[in-house]
N, C-alpha and C positions, 0 to 999 in steps of 0.2 A: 555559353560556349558553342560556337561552330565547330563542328567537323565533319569530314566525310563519313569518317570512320565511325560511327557509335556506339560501339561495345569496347571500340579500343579506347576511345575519350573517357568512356564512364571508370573504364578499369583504371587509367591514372590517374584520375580524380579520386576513385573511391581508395587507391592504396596510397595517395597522402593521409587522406583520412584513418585509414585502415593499416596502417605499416605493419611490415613481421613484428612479432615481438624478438624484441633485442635481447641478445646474447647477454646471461649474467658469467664471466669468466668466473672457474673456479671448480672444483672436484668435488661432489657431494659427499659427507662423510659415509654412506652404505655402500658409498659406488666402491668396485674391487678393479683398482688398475695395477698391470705388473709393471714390475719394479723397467723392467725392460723394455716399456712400451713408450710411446713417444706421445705425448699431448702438447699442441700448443699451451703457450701460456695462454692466450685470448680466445680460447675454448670451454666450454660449459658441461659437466660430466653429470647427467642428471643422479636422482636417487638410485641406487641399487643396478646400475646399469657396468656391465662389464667389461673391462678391456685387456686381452691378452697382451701376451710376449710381444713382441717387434709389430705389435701394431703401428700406423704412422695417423696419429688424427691433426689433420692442418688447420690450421690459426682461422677464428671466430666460426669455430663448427659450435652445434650442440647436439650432442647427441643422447636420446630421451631416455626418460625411466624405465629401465628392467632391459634397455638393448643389448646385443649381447655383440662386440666385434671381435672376430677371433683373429687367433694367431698368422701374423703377416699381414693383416688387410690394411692397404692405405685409402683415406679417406682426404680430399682436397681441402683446399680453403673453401669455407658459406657454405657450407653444407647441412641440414637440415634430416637427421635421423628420429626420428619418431618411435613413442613409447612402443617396447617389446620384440624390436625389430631386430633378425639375426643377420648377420654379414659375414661369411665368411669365401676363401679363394678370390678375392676380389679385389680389383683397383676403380676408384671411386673418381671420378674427376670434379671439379670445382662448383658451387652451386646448386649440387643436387639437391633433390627434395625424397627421401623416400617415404612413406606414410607409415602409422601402425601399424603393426605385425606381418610386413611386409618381409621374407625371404631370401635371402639372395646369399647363390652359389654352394648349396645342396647338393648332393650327388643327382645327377641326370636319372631318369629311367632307363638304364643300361643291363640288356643281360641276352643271353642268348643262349637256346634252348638244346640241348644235352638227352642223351638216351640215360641218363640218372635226373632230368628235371632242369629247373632256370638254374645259368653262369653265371654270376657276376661282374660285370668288364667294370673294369676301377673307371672311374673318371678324372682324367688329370689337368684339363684345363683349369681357365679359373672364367671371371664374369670379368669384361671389362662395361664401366657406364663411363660413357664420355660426358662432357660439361653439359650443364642446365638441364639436366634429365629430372622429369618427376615420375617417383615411381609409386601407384596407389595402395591402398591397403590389402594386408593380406595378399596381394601379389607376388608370386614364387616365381622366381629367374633361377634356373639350372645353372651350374658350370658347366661345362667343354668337355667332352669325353675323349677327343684327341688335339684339337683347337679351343680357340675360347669362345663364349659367348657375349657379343657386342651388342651394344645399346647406344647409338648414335646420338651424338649433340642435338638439343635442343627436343628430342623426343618427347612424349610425354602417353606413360601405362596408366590405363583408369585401375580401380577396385580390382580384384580379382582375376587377376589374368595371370595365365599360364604359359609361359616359356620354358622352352626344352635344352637340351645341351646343343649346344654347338649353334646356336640360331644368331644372326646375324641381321638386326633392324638398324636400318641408314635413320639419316639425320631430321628431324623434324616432322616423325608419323606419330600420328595420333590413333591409341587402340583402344577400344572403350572395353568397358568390364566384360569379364567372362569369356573372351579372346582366351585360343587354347592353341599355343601354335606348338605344333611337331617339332623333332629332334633336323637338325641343319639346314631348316629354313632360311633363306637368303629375301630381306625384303628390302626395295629401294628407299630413296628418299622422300620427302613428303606424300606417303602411302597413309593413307587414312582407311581404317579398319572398323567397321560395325559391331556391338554386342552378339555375341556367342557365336560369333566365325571362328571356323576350323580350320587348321593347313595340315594335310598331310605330308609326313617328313620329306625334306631333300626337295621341296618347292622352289621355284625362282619368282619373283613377284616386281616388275619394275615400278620406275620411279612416276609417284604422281597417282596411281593407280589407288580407285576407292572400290571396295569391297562391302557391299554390304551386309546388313545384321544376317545372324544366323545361316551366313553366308555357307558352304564348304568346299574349299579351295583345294582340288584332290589333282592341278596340273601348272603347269607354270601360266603366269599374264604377263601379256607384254607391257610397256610402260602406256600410261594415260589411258585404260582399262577401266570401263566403272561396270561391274560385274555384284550378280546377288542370283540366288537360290543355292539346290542341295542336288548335284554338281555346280558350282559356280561356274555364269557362262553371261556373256553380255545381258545387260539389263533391260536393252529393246527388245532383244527376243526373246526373254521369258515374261515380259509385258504384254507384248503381241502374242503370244502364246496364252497367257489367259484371256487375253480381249476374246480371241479367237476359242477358248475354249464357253464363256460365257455365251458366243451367240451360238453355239451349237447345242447352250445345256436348254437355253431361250425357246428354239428352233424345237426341240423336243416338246417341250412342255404345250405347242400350240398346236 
């Protein structure tokens, strides 16, 4: 096989070989669905996994053992829920992937601070994921404390990362594990994010814009930004800044 592309050629080769495992339709007898809830017929309801009231699960989902979707959540069509996984305040769109014990739509970190101690502010958004999202394990996505929280088509969350209320990431950014973004962050479209970058809340981050690891994003980037260190700031100048600090550590020692 030619192609330009090599990683793209091997992956649809290897997922002929490799295909998802196919949906077995059907309601496992420990699973606990109400009476009131909506399952496709050509949906798969693993062991002991649960489904409230007016949930809405759409045709050839499966959704894994001990998940738990709560009351009101719609989940789309080819949607892919993973053992232990909680869902609730949330609309799901078509395709997604979310992994094991992945989160999603928990009360934000809401509260503010009182001459009697912490307030409580209710959270009443919900999480919106639009289509072909995967979202990794153990990954916690807040709901909306006055708006909602979006997850843009085709994105894709590693392992562990932390999403706040009201945060809003465009379409086709890639976050690797351990990403912790603040409460109403706004990030563009194909933003690519490094392991254990920080946003501090109410950030603007444009489109195209890479951030490096252990990055911390404590101000807005304008679009096509490739920025890393701890304040996050162009990446030739804190490059040039160790070149520069290296011949001066150099410079001593002679």
């Amino acid at each position: 096989m030619i192609t330009s592309d090599p990683v793209a050629g091997w992956a649809l080769i290897a997922a002929l070989f490799h295909p998802m495992p196919c949906v077995s339709p059907g309601i496992h007898s420990s699973a606990v669905v109400a009476n009131n809830a909506h399952v496709d017929a050509t949906t798969e309801i693993c062991a002991q996994a649960v489904i409230e009231a007016h949930a809405d699960i759409g045709p050839r989902c499966k959704i894994g053992s001990g998940a738990v979707i709560r009351e009101g959540v719609v989940v789309g069509p080819d949607c892919r829920i993973g053992a232990h996984v909680s869902i609730t305040h949330a609309l799901i769109g078509a395709r997604v992937c979310v992994y094991p014990g992945a989160r999603i739509g928990q009360e934000g970190f809401g509260f503010t601070i009182t001459p009697r101690g912490f307030q409580t502010v209710p959270q009443l958004g919900c999480v919106i994921i639009e289509d072909d999202v995967e979202v990794g394990a153990n990954t916690t996505i807040d709901r909306g404390s006055l708006g909602n929280t979006v997850i843009g088509g085709g994105t894709r969350l590693d392992n562990l990362v932390q999403i706040a209320h009201g945060v809003r990431i465009g379409r086709h950014c890639a976050v690797a594990a351990q990403v912790g973004i603040s409460g109403s962050v706004e990030i563009g479209d194909f933003v690519v994010v490094g392991g254990q970058a920080g946003f501090a809340e109410h950030v603007h981050v444009g489109t195209r814009t890479q951030v490096g690891a252990q990055s911390g994003v404590m101000s807005n980037l304008d679009s096509d930004a490739v920025v890393v260190g701890s304040p996050a700031r162009p990446a030739r100048d804190v490059f040039r800044e160790i070149a520069t600090l290296k011949k001066l550590t150099r410079a001593d020692r002679s």
